[in-house]
C-alpha positions, 0 to 999 in steps of 0.5 A: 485093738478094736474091743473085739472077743475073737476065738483064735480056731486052728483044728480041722473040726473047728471049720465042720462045727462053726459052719453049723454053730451061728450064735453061742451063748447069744453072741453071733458067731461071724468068720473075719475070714468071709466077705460082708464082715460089718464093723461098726464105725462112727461118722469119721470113719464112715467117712475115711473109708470113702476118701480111701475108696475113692483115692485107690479106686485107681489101684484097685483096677490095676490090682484087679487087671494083674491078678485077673481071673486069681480074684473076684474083686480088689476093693479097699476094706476098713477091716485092716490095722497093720496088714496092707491086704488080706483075702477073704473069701465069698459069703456062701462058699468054703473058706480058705482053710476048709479048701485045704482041708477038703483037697488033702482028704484021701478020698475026695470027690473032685467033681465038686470041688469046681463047684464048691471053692471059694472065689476071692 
């Protein structure tokens, strides 16, 4: 909706390849998946965002006190079109699909996996 190209990647060793490849053919590669994601928006929307944030500041506590220690932060996001919510995950840590497919090896070593998943 938004005039965006998206590569849609569902293998395994896309999750290996894209944590390595950060531009392609002068485009930078950037995981809608990930906190910090920047959309560009006009003035309209610039200020739609802080009238939301503003009027579910009050949900956003709530939210954050139910799901407790689950989540590191509940905050209102101009990412969204049709969906009510979406977790993303920290800048620098694994994202959701990298932690399935890190839990499912045969032979992992759990002692990293504290350190390394993802807050959301």
């Amino acid at each position: 909706q938004r005039g965006f190209e998206t590569l849609f990647m569902t293998e395994p060793i896309d999750e290996y390849c894209i944590q390595q490849l950060k531009e392609f053919d002068g485009h930078k590669l950037v995981s809608v998946t990930k906190e910090g994601l920047e959309l560009p928006e006009d003035e309209e929307e610039k200020k739609k965002l802080e009238e939301a944030k503003a009027n579910f500041e009050g949900l956003c506590k709530v939210m954050k006190e139910i799901l407790d220690k689950k989540v590191e932060k509940v905050v209102v996001s101009n990412r969204l079109v049709s969906s009510p919510c979406c977790i993303v995950t920290s800048q620098h840590g694994w994202s959701a699909n990298m932690e399935r497919i890190m839990k499912a090896q045969a032979l992992r070593d759990t002692s990293t996996m504290g350190y390394m998943a993802a807050k959301k």
